[in-house]
C-alpha positions as CSV (number, residue, x, y, z in Angstrom):
1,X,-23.4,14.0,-50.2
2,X,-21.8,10.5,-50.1
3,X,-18.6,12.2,-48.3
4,X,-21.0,14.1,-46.1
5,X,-22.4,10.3,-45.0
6,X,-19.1,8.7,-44.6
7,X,-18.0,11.5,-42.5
8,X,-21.1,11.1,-40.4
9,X,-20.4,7.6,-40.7
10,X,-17.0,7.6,-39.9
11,X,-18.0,9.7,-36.5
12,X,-20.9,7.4,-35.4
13,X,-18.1,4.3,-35.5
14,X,-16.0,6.6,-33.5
15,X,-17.9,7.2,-30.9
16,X,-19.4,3.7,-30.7
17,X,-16.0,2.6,-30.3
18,X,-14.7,5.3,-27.8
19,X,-18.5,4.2,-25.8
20,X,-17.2,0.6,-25.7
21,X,-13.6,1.3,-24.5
22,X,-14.7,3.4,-21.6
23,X,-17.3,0.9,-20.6
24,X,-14.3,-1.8,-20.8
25,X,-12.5,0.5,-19.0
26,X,-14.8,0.8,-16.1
27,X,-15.6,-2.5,-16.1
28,X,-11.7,-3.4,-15.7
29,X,-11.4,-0.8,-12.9
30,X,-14.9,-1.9,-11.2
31,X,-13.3,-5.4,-11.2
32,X,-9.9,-4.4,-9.8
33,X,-11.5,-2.2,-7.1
34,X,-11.6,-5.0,-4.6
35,X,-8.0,-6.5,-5.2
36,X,-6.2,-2.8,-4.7
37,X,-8.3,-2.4,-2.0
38,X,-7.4,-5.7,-0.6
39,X,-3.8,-5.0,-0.9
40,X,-4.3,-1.4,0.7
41,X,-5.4,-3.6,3.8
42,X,-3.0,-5.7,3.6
43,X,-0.4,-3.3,3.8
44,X,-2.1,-1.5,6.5
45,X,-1.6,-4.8,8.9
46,X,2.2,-5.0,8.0
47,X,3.0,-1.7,8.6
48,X,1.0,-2.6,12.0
49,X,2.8,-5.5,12.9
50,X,6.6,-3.5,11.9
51,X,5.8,-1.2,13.9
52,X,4.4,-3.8,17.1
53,X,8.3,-5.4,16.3
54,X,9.7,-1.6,16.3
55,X,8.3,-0.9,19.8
56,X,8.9,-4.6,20.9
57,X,12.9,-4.1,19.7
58,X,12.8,-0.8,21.8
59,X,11.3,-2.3,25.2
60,X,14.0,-5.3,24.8
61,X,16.6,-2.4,24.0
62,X,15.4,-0.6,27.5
63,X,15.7,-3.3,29.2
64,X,18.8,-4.7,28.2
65,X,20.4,-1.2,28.5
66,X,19.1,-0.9,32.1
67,X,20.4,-4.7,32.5
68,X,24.0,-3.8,31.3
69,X,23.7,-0.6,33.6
70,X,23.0,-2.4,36.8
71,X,26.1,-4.7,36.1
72,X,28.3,-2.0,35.6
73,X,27.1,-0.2,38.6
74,X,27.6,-3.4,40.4
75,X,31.5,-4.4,39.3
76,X,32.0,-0.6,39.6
77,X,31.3,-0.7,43.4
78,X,32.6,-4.4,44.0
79,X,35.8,-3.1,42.5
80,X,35.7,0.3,45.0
């Protein structure tokens, strides 16, 4: 009978203790819900603002192109 009681008792401490490491565990991801999703918005407004520089680098690219075009056009016919 007395192993029959530690068993039991052994059991009862085990799930007391699995009880209080998921209720740590919940309270540790309850607590880090805010700073991951922080850092989710976060990285949504740099992606944002690399791809405002991508579209910026491509206009300036356009025009420069165009720019350099225009010149060659021009020495092309000054030289004709």
């Amino acid at each position: 009978m007395a192993d029959a009681n530690q068993s039991l008792d052994a059991r009862r401490i085990a799930r007391e203790q699995e009880s209080r490491m998921a209720a740590s565990a919940s309270m540790g991801l309850n607590v880090a819900q805010p700073f991951v999703q922080f850092q989710t918005s976060m990285l949504r407004v740099f992606a944002e603002n690399i791809e405002q520089a991508a579209r910026n680098y491509e206009k300036s690219f356009e025009a420069l192109s165009s720019v350099i075009e225009q010149q060659s056009t021009n020495s092309r016919r000054d030289a004709a």
